[in-house]
Each structure stands twice: as C-alpha cells, then as structure tokens.
C-alpha positions as CSV (number, residue, x, y, z in Angstrom):
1,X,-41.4,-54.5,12.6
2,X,-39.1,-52.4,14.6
3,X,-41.3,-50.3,17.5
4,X,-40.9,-46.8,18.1
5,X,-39.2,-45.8,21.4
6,X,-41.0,-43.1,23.5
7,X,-37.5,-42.9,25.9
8,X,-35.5,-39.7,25.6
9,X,-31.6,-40.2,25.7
10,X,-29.7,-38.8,28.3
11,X,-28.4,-36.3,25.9
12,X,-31.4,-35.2,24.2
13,X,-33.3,-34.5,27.8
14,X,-35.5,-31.2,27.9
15,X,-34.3,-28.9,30.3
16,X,-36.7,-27.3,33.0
17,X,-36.7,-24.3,30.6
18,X,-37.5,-25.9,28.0
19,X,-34.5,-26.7,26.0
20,X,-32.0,-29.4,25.8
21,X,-30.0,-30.0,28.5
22,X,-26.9,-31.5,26.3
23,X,-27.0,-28.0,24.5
24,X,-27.2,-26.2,27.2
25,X,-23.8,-27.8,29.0
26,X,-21.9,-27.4,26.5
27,X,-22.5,-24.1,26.0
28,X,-22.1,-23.2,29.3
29,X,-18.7,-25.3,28.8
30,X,-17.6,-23.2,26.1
31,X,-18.5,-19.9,28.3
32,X,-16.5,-21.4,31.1
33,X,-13.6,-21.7,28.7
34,X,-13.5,-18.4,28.4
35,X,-13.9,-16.9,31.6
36,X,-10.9,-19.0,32.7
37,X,-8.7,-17.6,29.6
38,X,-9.7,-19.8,26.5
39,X,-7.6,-22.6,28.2
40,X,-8.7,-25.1,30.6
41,X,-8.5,-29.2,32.1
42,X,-11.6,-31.1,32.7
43,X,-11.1,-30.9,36.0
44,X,-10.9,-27.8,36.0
45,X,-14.2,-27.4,34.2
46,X,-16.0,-30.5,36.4
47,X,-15.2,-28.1,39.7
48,X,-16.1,-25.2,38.6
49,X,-19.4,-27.0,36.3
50,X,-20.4,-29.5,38.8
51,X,-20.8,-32.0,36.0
52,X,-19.3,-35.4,36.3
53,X,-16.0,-35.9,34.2
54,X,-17.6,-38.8,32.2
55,X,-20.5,-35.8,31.1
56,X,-17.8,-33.4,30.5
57,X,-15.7,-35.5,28.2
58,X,-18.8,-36.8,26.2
59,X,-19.2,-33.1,25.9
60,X,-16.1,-32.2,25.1
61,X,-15.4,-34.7,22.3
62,X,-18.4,-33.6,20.4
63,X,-17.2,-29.6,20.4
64,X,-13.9,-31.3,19.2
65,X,-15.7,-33.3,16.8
66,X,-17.2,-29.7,15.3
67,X,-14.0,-27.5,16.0
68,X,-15.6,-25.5,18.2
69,X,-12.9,-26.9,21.0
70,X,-9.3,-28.0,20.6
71,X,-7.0,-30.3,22.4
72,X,-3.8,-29.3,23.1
73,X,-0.4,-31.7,23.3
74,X,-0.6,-30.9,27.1
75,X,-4.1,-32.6,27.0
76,X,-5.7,-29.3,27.8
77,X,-8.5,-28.1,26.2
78,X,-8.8,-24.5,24.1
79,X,-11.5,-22.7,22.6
80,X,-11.5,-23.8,18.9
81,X,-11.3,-21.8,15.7
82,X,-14.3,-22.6,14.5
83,X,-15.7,-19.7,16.8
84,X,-14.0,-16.9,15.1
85,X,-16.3,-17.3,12.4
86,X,-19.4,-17.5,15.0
87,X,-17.9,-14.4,16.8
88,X,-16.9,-12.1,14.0
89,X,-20.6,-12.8,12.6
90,X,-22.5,-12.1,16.3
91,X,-19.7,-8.5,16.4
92,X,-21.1,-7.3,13.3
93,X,-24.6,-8.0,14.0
94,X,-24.4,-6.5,17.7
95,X,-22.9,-3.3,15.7
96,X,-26.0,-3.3,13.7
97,X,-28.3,-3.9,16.6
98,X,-26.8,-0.8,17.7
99,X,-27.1,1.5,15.2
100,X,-30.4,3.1,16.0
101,X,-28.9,3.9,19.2
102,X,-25.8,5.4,18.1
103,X,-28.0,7.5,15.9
104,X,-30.2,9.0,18.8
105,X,-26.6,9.6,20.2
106,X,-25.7,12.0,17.6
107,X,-29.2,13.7,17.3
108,X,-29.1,14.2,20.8
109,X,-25.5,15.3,21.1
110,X,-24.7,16.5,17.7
111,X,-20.8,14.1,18.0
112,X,-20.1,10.8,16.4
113,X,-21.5,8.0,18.1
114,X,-19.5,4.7,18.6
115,X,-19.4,1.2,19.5
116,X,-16.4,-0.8,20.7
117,X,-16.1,-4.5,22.6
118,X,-13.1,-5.8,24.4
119,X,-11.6,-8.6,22.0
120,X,-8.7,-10.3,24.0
121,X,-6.6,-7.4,24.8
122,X,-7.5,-4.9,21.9
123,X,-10.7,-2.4,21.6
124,X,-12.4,-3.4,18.0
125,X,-14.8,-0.5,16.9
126,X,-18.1,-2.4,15.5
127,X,-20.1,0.2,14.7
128,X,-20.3,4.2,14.0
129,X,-22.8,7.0,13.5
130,X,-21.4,10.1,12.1
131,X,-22.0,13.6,13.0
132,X,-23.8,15.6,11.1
133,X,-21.1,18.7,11.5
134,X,-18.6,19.4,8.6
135,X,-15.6,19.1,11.2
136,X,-16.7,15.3,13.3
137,X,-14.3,12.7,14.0
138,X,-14.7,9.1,12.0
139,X,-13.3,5.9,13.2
140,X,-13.3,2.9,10.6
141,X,-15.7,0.3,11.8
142,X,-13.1,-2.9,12.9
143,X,-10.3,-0.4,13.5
144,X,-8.3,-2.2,16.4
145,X,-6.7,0.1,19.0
146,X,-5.0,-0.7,22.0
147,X,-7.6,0.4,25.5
148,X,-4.8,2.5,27.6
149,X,-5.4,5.6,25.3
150,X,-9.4,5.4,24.5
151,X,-12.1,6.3,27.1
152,X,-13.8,3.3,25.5
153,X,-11.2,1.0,26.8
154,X,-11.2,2.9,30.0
155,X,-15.0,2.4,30.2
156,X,-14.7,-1.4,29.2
157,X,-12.1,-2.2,31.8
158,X,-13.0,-0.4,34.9
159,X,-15.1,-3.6,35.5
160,X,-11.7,-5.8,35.1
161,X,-9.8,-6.4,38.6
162,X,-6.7,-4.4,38.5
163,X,-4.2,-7.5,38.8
164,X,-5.9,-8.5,35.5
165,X,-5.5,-5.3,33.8
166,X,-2.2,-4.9,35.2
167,X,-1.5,-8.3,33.2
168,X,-2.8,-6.8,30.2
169,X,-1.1,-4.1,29.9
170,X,2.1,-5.4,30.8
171,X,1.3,-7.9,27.2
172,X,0.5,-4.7,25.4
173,X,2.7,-2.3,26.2
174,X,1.9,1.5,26.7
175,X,2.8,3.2,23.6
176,X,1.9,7.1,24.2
177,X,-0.1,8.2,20.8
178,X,0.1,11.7,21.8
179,X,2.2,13.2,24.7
180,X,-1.2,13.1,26.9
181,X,-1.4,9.4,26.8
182,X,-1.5,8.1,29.9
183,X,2.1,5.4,29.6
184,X,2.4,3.8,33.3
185,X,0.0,0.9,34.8
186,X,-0.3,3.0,38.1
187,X,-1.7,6.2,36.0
188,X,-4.3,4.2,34.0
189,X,-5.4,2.3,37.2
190,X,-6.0,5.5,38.8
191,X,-8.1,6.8,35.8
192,X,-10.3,3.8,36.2
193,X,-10.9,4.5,39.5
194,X,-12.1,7.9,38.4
195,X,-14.3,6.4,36.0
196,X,-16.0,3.6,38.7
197,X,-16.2,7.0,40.9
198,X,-18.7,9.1,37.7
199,X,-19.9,6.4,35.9
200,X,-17.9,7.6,32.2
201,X,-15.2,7.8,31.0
202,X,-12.8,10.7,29.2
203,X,-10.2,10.7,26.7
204,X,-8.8,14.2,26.5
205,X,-6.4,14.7,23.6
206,X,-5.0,10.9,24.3
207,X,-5.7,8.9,21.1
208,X,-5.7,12.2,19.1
209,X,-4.7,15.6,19.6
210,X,-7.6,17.9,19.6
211,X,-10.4,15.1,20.2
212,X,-11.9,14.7,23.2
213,X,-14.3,11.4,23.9
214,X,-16.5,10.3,26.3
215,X,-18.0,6.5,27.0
216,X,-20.1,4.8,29.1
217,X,-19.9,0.9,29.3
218,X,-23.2,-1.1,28.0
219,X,-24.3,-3.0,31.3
220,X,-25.1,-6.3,31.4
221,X,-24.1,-7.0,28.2
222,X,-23.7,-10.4,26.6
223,X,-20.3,-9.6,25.6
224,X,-18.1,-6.6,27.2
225,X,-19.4,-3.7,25.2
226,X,-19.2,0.3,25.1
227,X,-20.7,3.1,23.4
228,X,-19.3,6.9,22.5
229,X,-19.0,10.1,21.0
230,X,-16.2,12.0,19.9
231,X,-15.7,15.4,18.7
232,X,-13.4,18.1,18.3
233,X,-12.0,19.4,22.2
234,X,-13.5,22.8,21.2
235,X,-17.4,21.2,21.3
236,X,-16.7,18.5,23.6
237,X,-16.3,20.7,26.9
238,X,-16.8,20.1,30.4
239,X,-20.0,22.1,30.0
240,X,-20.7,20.0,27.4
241,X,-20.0,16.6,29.1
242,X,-22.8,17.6,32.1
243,X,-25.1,17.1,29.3
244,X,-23.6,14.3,26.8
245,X,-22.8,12.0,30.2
246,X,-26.7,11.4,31.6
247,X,-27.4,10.9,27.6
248,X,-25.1,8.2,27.2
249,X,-25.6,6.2,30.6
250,X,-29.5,6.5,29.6
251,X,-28.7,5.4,26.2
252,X,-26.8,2.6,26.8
253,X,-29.6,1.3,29.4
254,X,-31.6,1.3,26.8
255,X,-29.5,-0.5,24.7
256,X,-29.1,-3.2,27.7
257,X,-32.5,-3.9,27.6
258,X,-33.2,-4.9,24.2
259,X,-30.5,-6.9,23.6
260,X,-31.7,-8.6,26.9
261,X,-34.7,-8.7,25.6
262,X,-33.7,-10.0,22.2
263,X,-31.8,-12.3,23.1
264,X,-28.4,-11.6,22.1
C-alpha cells in the first residue's frame, strides 16, 4: 500500500505567520502589479519581489491559469479580468462597512455623508447617508465623476506625487462643471497643496453650483478611500466647516481602524 507523506511541498509551505507562503506571493504579485500600473515583466516583478524568476513564473502561470493575470503579445503580464468581479464585490462591501460611519456623520453634522475610492482615474461613490433636511444633496451610489472638480478627489490625490497627477489629468481632461471648476493642472496642484497644508479638502460651488463639500481621506486604507458631506453653500459655511472638519478626520480614524482591524 501506498504510505502517506508527512513532507510539505515547496508550494504548500506555512509561512512564519501562519499561512501559506505560495498564497501569500502571489498575492503580493498581483499587489505589485498594480502599484506599477496593472502592467509589468517578471523582471520587473523578481527586482522589485526578490523572488527568483523560476518562483515568479510558477506563480504567474497559475494566476493565468485562473484569469486573475493575463499575458500580453509583448510577453508582459497584466492584471486579469477576473478581478473586476473580486473588486466590484470588495467596493460594495467596503461601502457597507461604512455605512454606520457615514451615518454618525450626518447625526453629527446634519449633511449627507459619502464615500468615494480612486478607481483608475475616476472617483466612484460607494456609499451614501442622506440628510435628514428637506433641502440635502444626493449622489447615486456608483456614480463616476472625474476628481479635478470633487473635494473627494482632491482629498484622495493629495497623497499622489504631482508628476503622477499631472499624468492623470492630462488622460482626463479638465472639463469645468461649473465656471468655479478649477480647469489647469497648475490650479489643482496648488489646491492639493492646500489640502496637505489643513488636512481636508473643499469643493466650493465646483461640481454644483450652490453645494459646498468637504472630505477627508480614510488613512491607511486598504484601498485609496474618502469620506464626505455635502450640503447646500448656505449651511456648509466656513463657520460651519471649523466644526464638520475635526468630525470628519476623527471619523475617518475611526473608520481606519476597524477595517484594519477587520481585515479588509
């Protein structure tokens, strides 16, 4: 009869916290991918990975194998679609992790409380908590929005290096929603500046005339992520944003720490 082995493949190994180290390559693999664009060699990933190649294409053959990764003609290798599905899925659920949050926002503030991520160059709202006033802004939950005119996208991209935004933009363009949107690289650089100077950002009148927002990126995240509110100019003041500010930054501490602590 055939004897049980008590040996552990190479791929199956435990890792020293626990898990298994094949796993947890190849998701570090697939994070690498993305840092460096959603496009990348193997060399590229065994210098900036330390794994040997032989490792990395093992690797890489079985996220092929799964569509999670794809290999391009130029034998490149891109981020699969496999993990749209994966991604739109985690989106909604981070929205709904964040709900309770959003709805302290609006007890505490009275505005609409929102939600957004960075998702390739767009700002995609994931979730939303009403105001409770008769006149309160409402933004449909996966509405996608370009980040030059929303004090969301100023808040998720003041952590971007400017050559980077600069590069963004010049793929998106600068279409001015209202005439107080701010249309030149060198003006939206400079209002992220502001915001890495307070710790918020504003959007005054520049998605919508008469609606004033204010945001606050989540830190440490898993995934670039910001919360809100918005209201009508005529509640949202400056007297009013010494008050909303310290209850969003403490807010999305908060928020921080239990998706850290949940995993996410």
């Amino acid at each position: 009869m055939p004897t049980s082995s008590a040996s552990t493949t190479d791929s199956a190994k435990p890792s020293a916290g626990g898990g298994v180290q094949s796993l947890e390559r190849a998701f570090d693999l697939l994070e690498r991918m993305a840092d460096a664009g959603g496009e990348v060699g193997l060399s590229e990933l065994s210098a900036t990975s330390g794994l040997p190649l032989p490792t990395i294409h093992r690797l890489m053959r079985t996220l092929v194998a799964c569509g999670y990764v794809r290999q391009q003609p130029n034998r490149r290798y891109a981020l699969g679609p496999r993990l749209i599905r994966l991604g739109e899925s985690a989106s909604r659920l981070l929205g709904t992790w964040a709900r309770p949050y959003l709805a302290r926002l609006v007890e505490e503030t009275g505005e609409t409380a929102n939600m957004a991520l960075l998702d390739g160059d767009e700002i995609v709202y994931v979730a939303q908590v009403p105001s409770k006033h008769s006149m309160r802004m409402f933004t449909e939950v996966g509405r996608r929005v370009l980040p030059h005119s929303t004090g969301v996208g100023k808040a998720l991209l003041a952590g971007v290096p400017d050559d980077d935004v600069r590069a963004l933009l010049a793929r998106t363009g600068m279409p001015a929603a209202t005439e107080k949107t701010i249309t030149t690289p060198e003006g939206f650089l400079a209002a992220l500046e502001d915001v890495r100077r307070t710790g918020y950002a504003v959007d005054d009148n520049e998605q919508e005339i008469g609606v004033r927002c204010l945001a606050v990126s989540v830190p440490e995240s898993p995934t670039a992520a910001a919360i809100s509110i918005s209201g009508p100019a005529g509640r949202v003041t400056e007297a009013a944003t010494d008050k909303i500010v310290p209850v969003l930054q403490q807010i999305a501490l908060e928020l921080s720490q239990a998706l850290a602590s949940s995993g996410a």
